[in-house]
Phi, psi and omega in degrees: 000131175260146186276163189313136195286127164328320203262346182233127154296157183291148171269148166256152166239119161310358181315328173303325180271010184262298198309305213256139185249338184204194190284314198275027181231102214305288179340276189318314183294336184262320194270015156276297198278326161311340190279319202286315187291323170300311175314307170295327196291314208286000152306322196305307233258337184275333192284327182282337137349285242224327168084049172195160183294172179269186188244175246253330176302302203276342182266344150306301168317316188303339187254003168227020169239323145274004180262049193241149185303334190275321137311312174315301186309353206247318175303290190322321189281330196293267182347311197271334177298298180314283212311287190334290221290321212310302216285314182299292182323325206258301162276016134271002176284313205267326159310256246300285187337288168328317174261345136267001143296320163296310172306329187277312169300002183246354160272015179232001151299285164297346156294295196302326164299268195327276260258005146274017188243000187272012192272142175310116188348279171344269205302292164352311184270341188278314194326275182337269179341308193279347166296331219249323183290313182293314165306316207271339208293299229279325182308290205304327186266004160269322172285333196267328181289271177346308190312295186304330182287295243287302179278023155281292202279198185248026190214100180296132158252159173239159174221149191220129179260035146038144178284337153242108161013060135274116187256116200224126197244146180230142171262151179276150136315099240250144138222167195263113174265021201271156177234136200287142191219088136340276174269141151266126124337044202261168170244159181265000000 
């Protein structure tokens, strides 16, 4: 590498205060490290050229050819295309997540539905079956109960069972069969 010519002080390039417009500025900051990454090719590209660094003259022409307005602006788009695509990639990284999070709570929703209807036929029917024996046990000790009451008291009832499952319970009308003996009767 040679060193820097005595006779010309360095020139600076403002190009940073061209890409970047504030601290938050994601774009300006990517259309810079695109300016940096060019800046090393055309080093690359010079030294293998000429079998030497460039001098302090050629890195002056390279900056005044990308600090031309038409470039900044050709930085800015390349940089807002990388943001772009970064922001696609990324969300869609975050769709898949998302949708596969939802899939997964919504198969442990439905496995939570399904695996009681998954019980084996038998068992489905010995269930049924032992409800319908326990409904009919708990029917026969209710009617058996009443029954029972019925024929504790001294006030006959009747039942009457209805064609939709009406039960009406009636008091009878009690009589006396006793037969009434009004006058006496003496004999001498």
């Amino acid at each position: 590498m040679s060193p820097p010519s005595r006779h010309m002080s360095r020139q600076y390039n403002y190009i940073y205060q061209k890409l970047v417009t504030e601290d938050a500025d994601v774009a300006g900051a990517i259309a810079y490290s695109l300016y940096k990454k060019e800046k090393q090719a055309f080093i690359e590209n010079f030294k293998k050229q000429n079998n030497k660094d460039p001098e302090e003259e050629d890195i002056a022409k390279f900056h005044e050819i990308v600090s031309t307005p038409t470039n900044i602006e050709r930085f800015r788009l390349q940089a807002t295309g990388v943001l772009g695509n970064f922001m696609d990639e990324a969300l869609a990284e975050t769709i898949k997540d998302i949708e596969r999070d939802c899939n997964e709570t919504n198969m442990k929703k439905i496995q939570a539905v399904v695996n009681p209807l998954n019980k084996p036929l038998w068992k489905q029917y010995l269930h049924g079956s032992l409800q319908s024996l326990l409904g009919a046990f708990l029917f026969a000790l209710l009617i058996g109960a009443v029954l029972f009451v019925v024929s504790l008291s001294e006030t006959e009832y009747s039942f009457t069972i209805g064609g939709k499952g009406d039960i009406k319970i009636e008091q009878a009308a009690q009589t006396d069969t006793t037969p009434c003996n009004d006058t006496a009767t003496q004999k001498p």
